[in-house]
C-alpha positions, -999 to 999 in steps of 0.1 A, spaced: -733 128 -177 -723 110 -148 -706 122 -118 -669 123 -111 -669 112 -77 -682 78 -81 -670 52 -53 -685 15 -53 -674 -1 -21 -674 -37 -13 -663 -58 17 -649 -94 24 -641 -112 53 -630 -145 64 -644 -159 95 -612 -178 106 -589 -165 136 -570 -141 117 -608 -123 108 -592 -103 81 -617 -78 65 -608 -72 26 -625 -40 16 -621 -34 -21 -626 1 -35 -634 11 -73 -636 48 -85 -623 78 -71 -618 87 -30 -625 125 -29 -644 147 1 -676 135 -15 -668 98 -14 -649 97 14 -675 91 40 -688 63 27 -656 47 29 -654 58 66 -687 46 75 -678 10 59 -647 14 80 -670 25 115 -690 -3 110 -663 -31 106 -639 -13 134 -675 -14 159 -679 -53 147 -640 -55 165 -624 -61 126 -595 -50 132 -571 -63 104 -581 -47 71 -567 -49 34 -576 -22 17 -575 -32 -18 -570 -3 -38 -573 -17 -76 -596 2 -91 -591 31 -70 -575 62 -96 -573 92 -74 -573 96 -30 -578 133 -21 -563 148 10 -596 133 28 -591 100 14 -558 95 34 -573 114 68 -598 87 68 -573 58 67 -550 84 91 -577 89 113 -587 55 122 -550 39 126 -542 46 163 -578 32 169 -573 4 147 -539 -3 161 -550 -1 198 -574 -27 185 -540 -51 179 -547 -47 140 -538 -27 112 -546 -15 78 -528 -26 47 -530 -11 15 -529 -34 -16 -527 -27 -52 -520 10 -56 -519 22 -88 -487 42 -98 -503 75 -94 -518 70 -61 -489 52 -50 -467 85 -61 -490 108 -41 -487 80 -12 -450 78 -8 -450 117 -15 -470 122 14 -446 101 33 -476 78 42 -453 50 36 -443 53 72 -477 50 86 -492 26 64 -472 -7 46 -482 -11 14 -482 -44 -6 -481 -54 -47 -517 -79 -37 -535 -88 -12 -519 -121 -10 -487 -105 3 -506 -77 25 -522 -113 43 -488 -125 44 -477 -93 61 -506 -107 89 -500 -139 92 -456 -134 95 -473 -119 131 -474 -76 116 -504 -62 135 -517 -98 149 -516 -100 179 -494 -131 194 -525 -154 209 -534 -154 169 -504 -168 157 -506 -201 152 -474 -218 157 -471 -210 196 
């Protein structure tokens, strides 16, 4: 049988100036899978990828750990000039996300088209990026 806490993590990124880092997560993010996704996260944040969609498609279930990883790393990311975005919640993890008030912290977007959007309208990029000065 396999195991419950199965997590299969994969990473995108664009090389053009707004470096935008699209890491999409499949399976389940629990205390068991959670560092996985934080070391993903380390490793982009000590690269300087700052701006990061997390697209959350296939993603069925974030524990408490889950949402202290993306938590955890916000001030850093943000003192960084970028941001995490969360794309694609499904309706139960989006329940637990607005119940946790996380909302607040975190913007949340229907795709990852309109979480790049919420980049490129100047969200989290810092104004030398934008590209109509």
């Amino acid at each position: 049988m396999q195991a419950m806490s199965d997590i299969k993590i994969s990473v995108s990124e664009s090389g053009s100036d707004d470096a935008i880092s699209i890491i999409r997560v499949d399976g389940v993010i629990d205390t068991l899978t959670a560092t996985q996704l934080e070391e993903v996260l380390d490793r982009l944040l000590k690269r300087g990828r700052f701006h990061l969609i997390l697209d959350l498609a296939g993603v069925d279930y974030i524990s408490s750990a889950g949402w202290g990883i993306f938590i955890s790393r916000i001030k850093e990311i943000r003192e960084g000039k970028g941001d995490i975005k969360l794309a694609n919640m499904v309706p139960n993890v989006s329940e637990v996300y607005e119940l946790l008030e996380f909302d607040s912290i975190l913007s949340a977007h229907e795709s990852i088209n309109g979480a790049r959007m919420a980049f490129d309208s100047g969200q989290g990029v810092p104004p030398s990026k934008k590209k109509d000065r």
